[in-house]
MDTraj code that builds the backbone (N, CA, C; nanometers):
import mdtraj as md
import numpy as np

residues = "UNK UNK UNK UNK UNK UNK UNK UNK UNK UNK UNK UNK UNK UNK UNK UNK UNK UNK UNK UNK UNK UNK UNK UNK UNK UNK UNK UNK UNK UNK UNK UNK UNK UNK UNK UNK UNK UNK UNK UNK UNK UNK UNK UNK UNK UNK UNK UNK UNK UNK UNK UNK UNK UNK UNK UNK UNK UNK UNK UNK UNK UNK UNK UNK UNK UNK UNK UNK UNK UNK UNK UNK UNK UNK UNK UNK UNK UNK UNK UNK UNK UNK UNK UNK UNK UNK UNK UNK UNK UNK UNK UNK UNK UNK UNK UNK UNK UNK UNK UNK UNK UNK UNK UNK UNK UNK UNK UNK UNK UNK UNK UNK UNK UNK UNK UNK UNK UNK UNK UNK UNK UNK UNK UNK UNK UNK UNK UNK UNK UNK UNK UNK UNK UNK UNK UNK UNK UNK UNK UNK UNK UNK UNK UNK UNK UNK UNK UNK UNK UNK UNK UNK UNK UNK UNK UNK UNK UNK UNK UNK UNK UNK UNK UNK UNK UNK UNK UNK UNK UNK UNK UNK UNK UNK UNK UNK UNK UNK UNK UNK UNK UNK UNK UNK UNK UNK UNK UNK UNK UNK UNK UNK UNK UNK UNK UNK UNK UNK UNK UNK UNK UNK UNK".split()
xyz = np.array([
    [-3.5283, -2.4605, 5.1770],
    [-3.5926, -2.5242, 5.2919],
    [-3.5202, -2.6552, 5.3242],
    [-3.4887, -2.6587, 5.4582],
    [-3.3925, -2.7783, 5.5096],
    [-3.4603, -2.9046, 5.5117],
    [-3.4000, -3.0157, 5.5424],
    [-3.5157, -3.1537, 5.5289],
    [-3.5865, -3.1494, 5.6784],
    [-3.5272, -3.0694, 5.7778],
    [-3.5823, -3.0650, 5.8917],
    [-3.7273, -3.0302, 5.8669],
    [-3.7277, -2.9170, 5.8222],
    [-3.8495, -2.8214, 5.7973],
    [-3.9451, -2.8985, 5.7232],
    [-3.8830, -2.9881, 5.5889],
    [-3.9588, -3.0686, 5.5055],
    [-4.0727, -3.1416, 5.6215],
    [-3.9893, -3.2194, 5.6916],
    [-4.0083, -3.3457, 5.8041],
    [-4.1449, -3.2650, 5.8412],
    [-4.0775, -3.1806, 5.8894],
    [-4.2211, -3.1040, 6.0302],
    [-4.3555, -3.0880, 5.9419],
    [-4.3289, -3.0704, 5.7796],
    [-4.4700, -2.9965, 5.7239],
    [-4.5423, -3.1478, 5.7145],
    [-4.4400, -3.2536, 5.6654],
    [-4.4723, -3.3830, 5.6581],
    [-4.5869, -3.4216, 5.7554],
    [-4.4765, -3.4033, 5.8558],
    [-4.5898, -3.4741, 5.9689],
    [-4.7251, -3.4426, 5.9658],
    [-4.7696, -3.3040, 5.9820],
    [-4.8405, -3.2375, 6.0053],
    [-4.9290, -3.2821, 5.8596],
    [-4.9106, -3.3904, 5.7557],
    [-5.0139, -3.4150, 5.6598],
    [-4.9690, -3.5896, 5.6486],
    [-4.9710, -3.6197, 5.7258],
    [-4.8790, -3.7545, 5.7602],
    [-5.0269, -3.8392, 5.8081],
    [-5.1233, -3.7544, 5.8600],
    [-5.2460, -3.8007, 5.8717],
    [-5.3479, -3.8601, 5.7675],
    [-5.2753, -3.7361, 5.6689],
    [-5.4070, -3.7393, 5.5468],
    [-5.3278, -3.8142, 5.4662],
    [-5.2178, -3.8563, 5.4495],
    [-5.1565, -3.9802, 5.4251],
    [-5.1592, -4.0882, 5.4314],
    [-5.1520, -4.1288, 5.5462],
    [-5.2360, -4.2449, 5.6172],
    [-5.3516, -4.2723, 5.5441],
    [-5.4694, -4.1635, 5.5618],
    [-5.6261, -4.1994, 5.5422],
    [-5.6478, -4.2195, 5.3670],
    [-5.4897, -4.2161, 5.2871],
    [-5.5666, -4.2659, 5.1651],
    [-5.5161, -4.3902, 5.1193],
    [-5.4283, -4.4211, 5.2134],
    [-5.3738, -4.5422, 5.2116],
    [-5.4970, -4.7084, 5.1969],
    [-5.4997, -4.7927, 5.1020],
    [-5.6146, -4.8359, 5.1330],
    [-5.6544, -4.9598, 5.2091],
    [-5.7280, -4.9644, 5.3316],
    [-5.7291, -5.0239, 5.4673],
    [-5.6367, -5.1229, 5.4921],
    [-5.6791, -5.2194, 5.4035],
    [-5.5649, -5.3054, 5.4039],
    [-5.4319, -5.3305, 5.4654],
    [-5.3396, -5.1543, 5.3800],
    [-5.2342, -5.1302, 5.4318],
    [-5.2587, -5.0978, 5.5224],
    [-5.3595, -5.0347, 5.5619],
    [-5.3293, -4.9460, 5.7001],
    [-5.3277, -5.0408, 5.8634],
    [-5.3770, -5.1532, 5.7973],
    [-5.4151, -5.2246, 5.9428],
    [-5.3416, -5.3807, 5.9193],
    [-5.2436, -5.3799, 5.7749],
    [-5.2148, -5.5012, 5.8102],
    [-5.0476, -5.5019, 5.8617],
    [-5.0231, -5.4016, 5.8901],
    [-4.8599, -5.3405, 5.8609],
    [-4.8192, -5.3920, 6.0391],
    [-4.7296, -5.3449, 6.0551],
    [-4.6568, -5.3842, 6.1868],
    [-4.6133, -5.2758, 6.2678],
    [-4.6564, -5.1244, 6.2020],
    [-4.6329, -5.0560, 6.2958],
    [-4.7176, -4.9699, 6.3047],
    [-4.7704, -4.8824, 6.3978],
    [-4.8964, -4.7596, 6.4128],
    [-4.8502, -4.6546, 6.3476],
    [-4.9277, -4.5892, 6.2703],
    [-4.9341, -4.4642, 6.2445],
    [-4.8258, -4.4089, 6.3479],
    [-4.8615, -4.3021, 6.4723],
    [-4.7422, -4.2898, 6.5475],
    [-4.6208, -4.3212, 6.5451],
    [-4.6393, -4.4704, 6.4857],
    [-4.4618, -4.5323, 6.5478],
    [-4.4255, -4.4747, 6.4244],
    [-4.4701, -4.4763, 6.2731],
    [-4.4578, -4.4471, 6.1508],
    [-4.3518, -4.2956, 6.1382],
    [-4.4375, -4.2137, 6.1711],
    [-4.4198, -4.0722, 6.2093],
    [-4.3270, -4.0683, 6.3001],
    [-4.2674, -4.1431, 6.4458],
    [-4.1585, -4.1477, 6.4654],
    [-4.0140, -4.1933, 6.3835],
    [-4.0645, -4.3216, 6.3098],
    [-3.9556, -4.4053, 6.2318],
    [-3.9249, -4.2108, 6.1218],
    [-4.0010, -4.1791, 6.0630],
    [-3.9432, -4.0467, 5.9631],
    [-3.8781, -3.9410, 6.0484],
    [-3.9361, -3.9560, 6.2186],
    [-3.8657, -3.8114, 6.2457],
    [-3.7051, -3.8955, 6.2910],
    [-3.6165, -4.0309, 6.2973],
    [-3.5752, -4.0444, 6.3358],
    [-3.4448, -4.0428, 6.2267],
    [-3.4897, -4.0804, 6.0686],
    [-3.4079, -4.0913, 5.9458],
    [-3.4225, -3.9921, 5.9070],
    [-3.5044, -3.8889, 5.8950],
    [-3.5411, -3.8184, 5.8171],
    [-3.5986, -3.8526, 5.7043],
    [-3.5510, -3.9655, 5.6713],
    [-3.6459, -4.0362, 5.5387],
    [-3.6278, -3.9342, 5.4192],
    [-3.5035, -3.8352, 5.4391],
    [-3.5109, -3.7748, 5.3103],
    [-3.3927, -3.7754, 5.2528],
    [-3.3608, -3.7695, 5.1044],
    [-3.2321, -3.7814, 5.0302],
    [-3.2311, -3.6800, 4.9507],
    [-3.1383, -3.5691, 4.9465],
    [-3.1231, -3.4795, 4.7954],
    [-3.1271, -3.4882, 4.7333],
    [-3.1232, -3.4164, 4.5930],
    [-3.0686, -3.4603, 4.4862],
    [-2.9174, -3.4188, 4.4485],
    [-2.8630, -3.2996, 4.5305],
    [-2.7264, -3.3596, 4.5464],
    [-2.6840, -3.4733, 4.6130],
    [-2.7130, -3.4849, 4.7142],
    [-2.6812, -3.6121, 4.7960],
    [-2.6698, -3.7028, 4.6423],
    [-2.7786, -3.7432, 4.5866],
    [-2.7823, -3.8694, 4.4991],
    [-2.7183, -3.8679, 4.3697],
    [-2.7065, -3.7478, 4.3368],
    [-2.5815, -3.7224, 4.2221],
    [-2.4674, -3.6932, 4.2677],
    [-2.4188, -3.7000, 4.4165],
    [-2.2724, -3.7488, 4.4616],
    [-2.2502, -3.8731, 4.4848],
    [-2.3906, -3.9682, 4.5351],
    [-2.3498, -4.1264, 4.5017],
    [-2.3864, -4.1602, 4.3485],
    [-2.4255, -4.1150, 4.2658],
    [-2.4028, -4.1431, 4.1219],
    [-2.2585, -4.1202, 4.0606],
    [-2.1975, -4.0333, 4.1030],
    [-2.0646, -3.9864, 4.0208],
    [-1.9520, -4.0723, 4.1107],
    [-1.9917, -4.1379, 4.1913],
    [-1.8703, -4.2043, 4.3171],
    [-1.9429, -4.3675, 4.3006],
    [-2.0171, -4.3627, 4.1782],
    [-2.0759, -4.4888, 4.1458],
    [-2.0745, -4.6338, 4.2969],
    [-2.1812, -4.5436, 4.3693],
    [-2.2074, -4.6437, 4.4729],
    [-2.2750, -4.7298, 4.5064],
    [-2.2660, -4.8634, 4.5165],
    [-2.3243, -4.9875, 4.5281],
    [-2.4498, -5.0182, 4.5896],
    [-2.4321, -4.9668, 4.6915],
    [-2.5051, -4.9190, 4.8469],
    [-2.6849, -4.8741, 4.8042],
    [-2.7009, -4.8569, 4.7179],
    [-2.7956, -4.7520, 4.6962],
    [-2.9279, -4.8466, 4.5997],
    [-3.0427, -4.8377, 4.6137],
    [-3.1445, -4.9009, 4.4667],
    [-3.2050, -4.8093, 4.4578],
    [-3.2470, -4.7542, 4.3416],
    [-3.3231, -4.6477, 4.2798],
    [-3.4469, -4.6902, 4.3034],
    [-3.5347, -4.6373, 4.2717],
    [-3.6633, -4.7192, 4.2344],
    [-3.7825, -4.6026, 4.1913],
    [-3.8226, -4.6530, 4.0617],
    [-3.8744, -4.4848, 4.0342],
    [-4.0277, -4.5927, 4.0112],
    [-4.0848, -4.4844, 4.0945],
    [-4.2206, -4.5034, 4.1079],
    [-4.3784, -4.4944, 4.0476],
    [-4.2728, -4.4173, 3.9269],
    [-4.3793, -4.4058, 3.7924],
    [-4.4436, -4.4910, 3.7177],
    [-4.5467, -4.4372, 3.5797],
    [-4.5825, -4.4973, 3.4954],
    [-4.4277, -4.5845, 3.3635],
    [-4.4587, -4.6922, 3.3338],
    [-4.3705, -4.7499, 3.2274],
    [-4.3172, -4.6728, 3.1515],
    [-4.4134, -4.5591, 3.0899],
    [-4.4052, -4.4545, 2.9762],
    [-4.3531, -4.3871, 3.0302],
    [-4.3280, -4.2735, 3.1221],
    [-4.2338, -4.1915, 3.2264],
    [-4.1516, -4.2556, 3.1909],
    [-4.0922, -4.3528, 3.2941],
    [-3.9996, -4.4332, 3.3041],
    [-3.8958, -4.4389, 3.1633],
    [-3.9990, -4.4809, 3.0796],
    [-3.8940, -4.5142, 2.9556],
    [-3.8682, -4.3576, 2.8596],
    [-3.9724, -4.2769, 2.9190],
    [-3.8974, -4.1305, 2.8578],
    [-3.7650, -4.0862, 2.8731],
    [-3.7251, -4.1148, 3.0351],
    [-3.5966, -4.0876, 3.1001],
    [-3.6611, -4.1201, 3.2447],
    [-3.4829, -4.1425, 3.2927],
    [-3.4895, -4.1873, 3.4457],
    [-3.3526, -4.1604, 3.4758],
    [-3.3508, -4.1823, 3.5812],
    [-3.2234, -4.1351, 3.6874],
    [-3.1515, -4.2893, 3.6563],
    [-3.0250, -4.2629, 3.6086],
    [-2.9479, -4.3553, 3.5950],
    [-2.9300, -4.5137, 3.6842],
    [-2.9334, -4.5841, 3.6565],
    [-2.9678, -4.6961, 3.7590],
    [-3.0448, -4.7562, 3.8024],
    [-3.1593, -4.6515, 3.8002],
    [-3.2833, -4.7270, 3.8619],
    [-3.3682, -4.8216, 3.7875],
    [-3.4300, -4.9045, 3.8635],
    [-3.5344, -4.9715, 3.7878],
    [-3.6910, -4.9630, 3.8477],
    [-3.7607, -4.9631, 3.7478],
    [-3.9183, -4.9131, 3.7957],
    [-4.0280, -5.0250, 3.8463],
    [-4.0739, -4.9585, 3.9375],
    [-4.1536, -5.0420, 3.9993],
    [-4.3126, -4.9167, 4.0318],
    [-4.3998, -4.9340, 3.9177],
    [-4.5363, -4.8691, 3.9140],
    [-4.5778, -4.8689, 4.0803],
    [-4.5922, -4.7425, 4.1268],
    [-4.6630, -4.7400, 4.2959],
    [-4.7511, -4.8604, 4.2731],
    [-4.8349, -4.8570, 4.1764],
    [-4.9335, -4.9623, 4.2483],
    [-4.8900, -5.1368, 4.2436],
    [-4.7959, -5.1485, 4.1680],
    [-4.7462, -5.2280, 4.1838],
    [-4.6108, -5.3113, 4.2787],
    [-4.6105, -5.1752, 4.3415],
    [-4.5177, -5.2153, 4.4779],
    [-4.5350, -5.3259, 4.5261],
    [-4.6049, -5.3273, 4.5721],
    [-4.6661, -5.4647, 4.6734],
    [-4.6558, -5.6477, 4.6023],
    [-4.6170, -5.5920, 4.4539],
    [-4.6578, -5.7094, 4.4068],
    [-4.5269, -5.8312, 4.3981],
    [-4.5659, -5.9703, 4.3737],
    [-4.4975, -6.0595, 4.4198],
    [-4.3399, -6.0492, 4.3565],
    [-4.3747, -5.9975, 4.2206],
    [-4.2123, -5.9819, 4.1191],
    [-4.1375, -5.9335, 4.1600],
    [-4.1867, -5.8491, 4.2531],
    [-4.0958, -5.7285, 4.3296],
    [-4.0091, -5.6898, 4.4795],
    [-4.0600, -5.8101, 4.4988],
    [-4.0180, -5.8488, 4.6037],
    [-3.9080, -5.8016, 4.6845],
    [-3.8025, -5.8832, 4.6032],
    [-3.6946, -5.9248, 4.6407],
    [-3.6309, -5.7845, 4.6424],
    [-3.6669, -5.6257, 4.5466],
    [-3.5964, -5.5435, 4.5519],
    [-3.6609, -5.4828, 4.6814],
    [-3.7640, -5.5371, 4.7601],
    [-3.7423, -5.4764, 4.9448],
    [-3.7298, -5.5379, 5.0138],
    [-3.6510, -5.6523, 5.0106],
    [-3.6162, -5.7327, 5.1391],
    [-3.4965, -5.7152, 5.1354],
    [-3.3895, -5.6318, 5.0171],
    [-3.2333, -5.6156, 5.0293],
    [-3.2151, -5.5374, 5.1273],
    [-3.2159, -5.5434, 5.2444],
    [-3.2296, -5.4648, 5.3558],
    [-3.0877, -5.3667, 5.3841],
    [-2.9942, -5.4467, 5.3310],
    [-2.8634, -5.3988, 5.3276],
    [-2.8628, -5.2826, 5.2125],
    [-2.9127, -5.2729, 5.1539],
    [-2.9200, -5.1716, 5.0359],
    [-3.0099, -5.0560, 5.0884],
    [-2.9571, -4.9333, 5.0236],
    [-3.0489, -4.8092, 5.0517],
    [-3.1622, -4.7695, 4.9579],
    [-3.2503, -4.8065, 5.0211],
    [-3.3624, -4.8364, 4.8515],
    [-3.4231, -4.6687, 4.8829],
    [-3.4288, -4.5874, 4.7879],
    [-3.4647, -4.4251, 4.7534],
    [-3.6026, -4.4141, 4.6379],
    [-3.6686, -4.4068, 4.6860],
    [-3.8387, -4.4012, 4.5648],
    [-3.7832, -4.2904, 4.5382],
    [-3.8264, -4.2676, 4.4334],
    [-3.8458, -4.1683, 4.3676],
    [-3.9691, -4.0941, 4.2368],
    [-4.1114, -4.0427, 4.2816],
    [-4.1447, -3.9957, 4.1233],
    [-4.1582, -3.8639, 4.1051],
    [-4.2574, -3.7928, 4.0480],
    [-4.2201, -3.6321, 3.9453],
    [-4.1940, -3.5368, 4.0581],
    [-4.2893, -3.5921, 4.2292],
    [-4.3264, -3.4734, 4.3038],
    [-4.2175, -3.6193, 4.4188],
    [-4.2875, -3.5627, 4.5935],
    [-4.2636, -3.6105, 4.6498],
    [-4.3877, -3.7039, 4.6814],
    [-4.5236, -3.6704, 4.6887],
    [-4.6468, -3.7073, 4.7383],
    [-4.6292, -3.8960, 4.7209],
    [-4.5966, -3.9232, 4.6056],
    [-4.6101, -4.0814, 4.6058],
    [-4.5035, -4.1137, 4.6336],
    [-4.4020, -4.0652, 4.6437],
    [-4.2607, -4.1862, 4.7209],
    [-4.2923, -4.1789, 4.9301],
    [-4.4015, -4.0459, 4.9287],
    [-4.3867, -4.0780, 5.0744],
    [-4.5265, -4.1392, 5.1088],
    [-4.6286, -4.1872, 5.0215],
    [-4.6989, -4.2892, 5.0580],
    [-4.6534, -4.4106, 5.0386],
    [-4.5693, -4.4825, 4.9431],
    [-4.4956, -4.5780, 4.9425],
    [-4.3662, -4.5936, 5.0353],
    [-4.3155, -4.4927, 5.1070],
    [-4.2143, -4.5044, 5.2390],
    [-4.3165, -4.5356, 5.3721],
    [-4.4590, -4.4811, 5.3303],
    [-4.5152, -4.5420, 5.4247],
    [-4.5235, -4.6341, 5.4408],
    [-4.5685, -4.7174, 5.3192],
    [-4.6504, -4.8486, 5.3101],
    [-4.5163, -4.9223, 5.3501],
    [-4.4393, -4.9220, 5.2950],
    [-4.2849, -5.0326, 5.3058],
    [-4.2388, -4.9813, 5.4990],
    [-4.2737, -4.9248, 5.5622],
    [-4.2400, -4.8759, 5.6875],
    [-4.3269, -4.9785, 5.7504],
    [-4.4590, -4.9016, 5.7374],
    [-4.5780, -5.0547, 5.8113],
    [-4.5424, -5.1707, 5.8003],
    [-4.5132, -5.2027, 5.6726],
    [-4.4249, -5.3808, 5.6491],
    [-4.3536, -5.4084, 5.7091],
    [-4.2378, -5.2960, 5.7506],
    [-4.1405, -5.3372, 5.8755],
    [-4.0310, -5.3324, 5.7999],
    [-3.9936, -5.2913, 5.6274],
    [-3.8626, -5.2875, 5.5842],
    [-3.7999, -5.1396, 5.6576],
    [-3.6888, -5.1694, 5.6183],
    [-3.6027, -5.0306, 5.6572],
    [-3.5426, -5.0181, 5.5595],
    [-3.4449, -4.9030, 5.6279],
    [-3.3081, -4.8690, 5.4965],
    [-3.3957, -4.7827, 5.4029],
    [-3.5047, -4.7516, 5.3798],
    [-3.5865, -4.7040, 5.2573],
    [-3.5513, -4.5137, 5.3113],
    [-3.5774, -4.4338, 5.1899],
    [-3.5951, -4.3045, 5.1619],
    [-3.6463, -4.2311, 5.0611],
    [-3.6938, -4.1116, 5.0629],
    [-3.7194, -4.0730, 4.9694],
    [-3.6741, -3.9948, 4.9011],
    [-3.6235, -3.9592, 4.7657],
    [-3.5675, -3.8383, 4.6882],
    [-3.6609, -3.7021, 4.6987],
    [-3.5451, -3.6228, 4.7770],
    [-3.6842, -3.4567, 4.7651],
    [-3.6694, -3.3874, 4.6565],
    [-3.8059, -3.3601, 4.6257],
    [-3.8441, -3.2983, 4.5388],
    [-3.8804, -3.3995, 4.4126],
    [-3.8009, -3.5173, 4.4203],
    [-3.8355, -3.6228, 4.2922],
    [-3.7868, -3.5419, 4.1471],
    [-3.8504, -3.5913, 4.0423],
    [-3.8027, -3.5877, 3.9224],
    [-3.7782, -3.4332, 3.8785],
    [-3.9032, -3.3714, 3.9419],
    [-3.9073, -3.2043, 3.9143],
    [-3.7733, -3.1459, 4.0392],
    [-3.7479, -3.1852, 4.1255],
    [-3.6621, -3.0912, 4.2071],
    [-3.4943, -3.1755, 4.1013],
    [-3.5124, -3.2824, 4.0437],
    [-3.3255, -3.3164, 4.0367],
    [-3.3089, -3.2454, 3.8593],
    [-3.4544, -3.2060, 3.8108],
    [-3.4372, -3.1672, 3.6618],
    [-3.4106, -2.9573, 3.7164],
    [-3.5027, -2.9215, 3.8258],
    [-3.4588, -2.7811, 3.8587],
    [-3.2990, -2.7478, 3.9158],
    [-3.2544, -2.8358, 3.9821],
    [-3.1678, -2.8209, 4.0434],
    [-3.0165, -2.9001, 3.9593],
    [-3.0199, -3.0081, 3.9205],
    [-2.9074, -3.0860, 3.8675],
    [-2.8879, -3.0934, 3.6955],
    [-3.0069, -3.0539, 3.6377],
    [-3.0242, -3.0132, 3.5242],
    [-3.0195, -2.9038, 3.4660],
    [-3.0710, -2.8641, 3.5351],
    [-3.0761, -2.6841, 3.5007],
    [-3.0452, -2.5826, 3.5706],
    [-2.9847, -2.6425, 3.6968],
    [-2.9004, -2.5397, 3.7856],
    [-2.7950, -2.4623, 3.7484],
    [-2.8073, -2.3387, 3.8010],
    [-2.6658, -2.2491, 3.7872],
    [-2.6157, -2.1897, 3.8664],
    [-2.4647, -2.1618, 3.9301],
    [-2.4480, -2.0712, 3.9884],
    [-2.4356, -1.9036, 3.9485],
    [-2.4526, -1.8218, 3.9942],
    [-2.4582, -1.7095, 3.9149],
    [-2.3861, -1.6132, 4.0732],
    [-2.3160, -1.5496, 4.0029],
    [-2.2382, -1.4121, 4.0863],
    [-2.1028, -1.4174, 4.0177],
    [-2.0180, -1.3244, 4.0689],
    [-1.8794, -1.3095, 4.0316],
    [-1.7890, -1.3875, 4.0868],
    [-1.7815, -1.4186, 4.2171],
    [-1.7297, -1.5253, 4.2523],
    [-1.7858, -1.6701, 4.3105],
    [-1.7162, -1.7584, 4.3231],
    [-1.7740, -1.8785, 4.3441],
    [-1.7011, -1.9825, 4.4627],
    [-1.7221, -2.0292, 4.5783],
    [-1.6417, -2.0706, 4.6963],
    [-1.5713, -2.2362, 4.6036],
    [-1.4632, -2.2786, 4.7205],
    [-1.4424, -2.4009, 4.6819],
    [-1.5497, -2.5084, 4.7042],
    [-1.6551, -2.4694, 4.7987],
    [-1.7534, -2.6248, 4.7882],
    [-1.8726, -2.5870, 4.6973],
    [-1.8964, -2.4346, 4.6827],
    [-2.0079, -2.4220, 4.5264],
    [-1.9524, -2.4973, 4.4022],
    [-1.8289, -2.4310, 4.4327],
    [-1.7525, -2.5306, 4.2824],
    [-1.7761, -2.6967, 4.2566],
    [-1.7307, -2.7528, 4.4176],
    [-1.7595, -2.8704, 4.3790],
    [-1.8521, -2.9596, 4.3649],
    [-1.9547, -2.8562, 4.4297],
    [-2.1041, -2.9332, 4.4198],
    [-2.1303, -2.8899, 4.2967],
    [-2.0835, -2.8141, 4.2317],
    [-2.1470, -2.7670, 4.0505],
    [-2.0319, -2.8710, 3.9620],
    [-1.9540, -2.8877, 4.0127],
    [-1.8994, -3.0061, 3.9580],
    [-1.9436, -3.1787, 3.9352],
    [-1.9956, -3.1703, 4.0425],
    [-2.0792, -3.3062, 4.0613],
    [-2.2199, -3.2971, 4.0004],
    [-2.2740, -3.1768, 4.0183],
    [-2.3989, -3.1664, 3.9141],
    [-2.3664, -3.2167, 3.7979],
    [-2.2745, -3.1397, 3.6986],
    [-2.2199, -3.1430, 3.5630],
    [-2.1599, -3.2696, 3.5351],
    [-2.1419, -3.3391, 3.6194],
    [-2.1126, -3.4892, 3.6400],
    [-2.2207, -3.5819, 3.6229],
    [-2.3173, -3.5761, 3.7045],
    [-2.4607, -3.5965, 3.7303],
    [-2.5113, -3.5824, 3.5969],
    [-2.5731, -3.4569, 3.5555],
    [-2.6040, -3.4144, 3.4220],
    [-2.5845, -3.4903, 3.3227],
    [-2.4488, -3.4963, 3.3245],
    [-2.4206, -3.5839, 3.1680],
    [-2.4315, -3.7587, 3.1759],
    [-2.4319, -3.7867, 3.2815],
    [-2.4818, -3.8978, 3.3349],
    [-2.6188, -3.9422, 3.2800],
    [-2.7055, -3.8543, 3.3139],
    [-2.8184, -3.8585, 3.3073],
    [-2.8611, -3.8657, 3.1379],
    [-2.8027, -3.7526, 3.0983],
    [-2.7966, -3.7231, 2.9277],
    [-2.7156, -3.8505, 2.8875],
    [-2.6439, -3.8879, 2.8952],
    [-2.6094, -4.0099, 2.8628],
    [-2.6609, -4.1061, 2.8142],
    [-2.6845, -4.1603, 2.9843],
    [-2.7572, -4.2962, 2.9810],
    [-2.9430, -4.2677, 2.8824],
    [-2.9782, -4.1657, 2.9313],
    [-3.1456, -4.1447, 2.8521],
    [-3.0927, -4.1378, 2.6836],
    [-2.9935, -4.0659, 2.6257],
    [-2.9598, -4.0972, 2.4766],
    [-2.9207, -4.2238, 2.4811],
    [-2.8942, -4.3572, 2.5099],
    [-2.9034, -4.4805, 2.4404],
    [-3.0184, -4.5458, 2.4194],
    [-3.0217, -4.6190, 2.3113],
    [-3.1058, -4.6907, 2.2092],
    [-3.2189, -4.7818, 2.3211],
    [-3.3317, -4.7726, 2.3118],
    [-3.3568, -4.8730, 2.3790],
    [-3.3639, -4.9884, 2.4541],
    [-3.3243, -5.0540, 2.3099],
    [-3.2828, -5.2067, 2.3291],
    [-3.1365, -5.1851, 2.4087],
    [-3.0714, -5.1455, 2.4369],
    [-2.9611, -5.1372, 2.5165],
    [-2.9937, -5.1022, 2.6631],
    [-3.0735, -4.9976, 2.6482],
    [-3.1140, -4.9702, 2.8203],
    [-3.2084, -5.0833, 2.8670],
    [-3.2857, -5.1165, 2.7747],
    [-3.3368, -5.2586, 2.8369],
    [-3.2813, -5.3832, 2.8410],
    [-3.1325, -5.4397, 2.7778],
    [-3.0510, -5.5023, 2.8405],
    [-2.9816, -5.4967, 2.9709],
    [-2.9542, -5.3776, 2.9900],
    [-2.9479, -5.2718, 3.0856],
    [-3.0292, -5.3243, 3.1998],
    [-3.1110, -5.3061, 3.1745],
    [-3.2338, -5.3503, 3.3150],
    [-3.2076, -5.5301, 3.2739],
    [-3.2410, -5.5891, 3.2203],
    [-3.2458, -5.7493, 3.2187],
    [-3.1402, -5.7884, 3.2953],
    [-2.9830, -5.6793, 3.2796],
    [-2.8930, -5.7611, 3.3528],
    [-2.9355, -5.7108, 3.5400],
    [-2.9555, -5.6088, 3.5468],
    [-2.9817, -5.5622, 3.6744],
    [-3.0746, -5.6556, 3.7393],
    [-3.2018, -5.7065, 3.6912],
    [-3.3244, -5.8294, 3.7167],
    [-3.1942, -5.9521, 3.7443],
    [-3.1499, -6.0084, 3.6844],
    [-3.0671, -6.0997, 3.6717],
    [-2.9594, -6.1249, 3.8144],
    [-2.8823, -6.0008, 3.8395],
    [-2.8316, -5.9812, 3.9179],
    [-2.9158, -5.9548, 4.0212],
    [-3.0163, -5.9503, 4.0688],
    [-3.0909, -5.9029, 4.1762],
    [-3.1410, -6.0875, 4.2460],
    [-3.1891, -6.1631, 4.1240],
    [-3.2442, -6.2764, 4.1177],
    [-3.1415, -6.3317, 4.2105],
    [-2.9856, -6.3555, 4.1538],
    [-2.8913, -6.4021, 4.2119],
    [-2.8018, -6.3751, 4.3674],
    [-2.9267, -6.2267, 4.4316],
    [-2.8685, -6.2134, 4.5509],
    [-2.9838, -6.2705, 4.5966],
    [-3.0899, -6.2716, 4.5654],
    [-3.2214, -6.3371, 4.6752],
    [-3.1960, -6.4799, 4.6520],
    [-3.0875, -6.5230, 4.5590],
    [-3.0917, -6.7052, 4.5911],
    [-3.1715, -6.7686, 4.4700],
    [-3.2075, -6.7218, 4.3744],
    [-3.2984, -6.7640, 4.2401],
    [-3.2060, -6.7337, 4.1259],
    [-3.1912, -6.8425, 4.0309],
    [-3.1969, -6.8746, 3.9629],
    [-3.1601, -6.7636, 3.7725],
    [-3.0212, -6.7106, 3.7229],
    [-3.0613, -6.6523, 3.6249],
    [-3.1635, -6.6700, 3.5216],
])
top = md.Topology()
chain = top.add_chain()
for i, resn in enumerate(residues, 1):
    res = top.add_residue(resn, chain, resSeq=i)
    for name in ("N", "CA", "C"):
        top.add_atom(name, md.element.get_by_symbol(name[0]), res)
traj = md.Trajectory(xyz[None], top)
């Protein structure tokens, strides 16, 4: 199913989206419902998970992860790069600074799609841009980039190279989740650090 098709089913529950949003968001944001639902049919607001394991293996700058889970998720495994920010803690003041990088392509991501596209909402009403969401989230990049295969007798030159970039991806992933803790959480301290120093604050 294409992201077109995604978009259209979207919309069509883009309502009941909205209505669990809680009032707050819904009425303190800067844009209507409508305009909302236009801003997604205009980006699509959606990212692969090839798409994102070809900017992982071409290690691109451009991009902030942001996985939308619980701490414990999070520290089970995560998509290389990212750093977590709990949905409900989106909004909150620490966090700031990773949605006002407007220049950056900030991509939610958690297990399904359902909470990165109430949080593309909420950050839409605010008036940030640049934001998207990963389809399918944690379950579509572990079916597809993890455990994908091609299968037949022969195989074209761009199956190849997108199974190349998986297997790229993959070990990426296996990688970075086999180091020691305390390393992946240096890992993140320097990323905080470096983030501090583009909003103008202080290591």
């Amino acid at each position: 199913m294409n992201a077109r098709v995604l978009i259209s089913i979207w919309l069509v529950g883009m309502g009941l989206i909205l209505a669990l949003l809680p009032n707050n968001q819904t009425t303190m944001g800067q844009l209507k419902p409508s305009e909302l639902v236009e801003k997604m049919k205009q980006n699509d607001g959606l990212i692969s998970v090839d798409q994102l394991a070809r900017l992982l293996v071409n290690e691109d700058s451009t991009i902030l992860l942001i996985d939308l889970r619980s701490p414990d998720e999070y520290k089970e495994c995560n998509i290389p790069g990212s750093v977590n920010i709990p949905y409900a803690k989106l909004m909150d003041k620490e966090f700031g600074g990773y949605l006002e990088q407007n220049e950056m392509k900030r991509i939610f991501y958690s297990n399904s799609e359902i909470i990165s596209t109430q949080a593309w909402v909420l950050v839409a009403e605010m008036g940030y841009k640049n934001t998207f969401i990963l389809q399918g989230g944690m379950n579509s990049w572990y079916q597809t980039v993890m455990n994908g295969r091609f299968e037949g007798e022969r195989i074209t030159a761009r199956e190849n190279a997108l199974f190349e970039t998986r297997m790229k991806a993959r070990n990426l992933f296996i990688e970075t989740n086999s180091l020691p803790d305390s390393i992946r959480f240096q890992f993140k301290i320097a990323k905080q650090k470096n983030r501090k120093k583009l909003d103008g604050g202080c290591g």
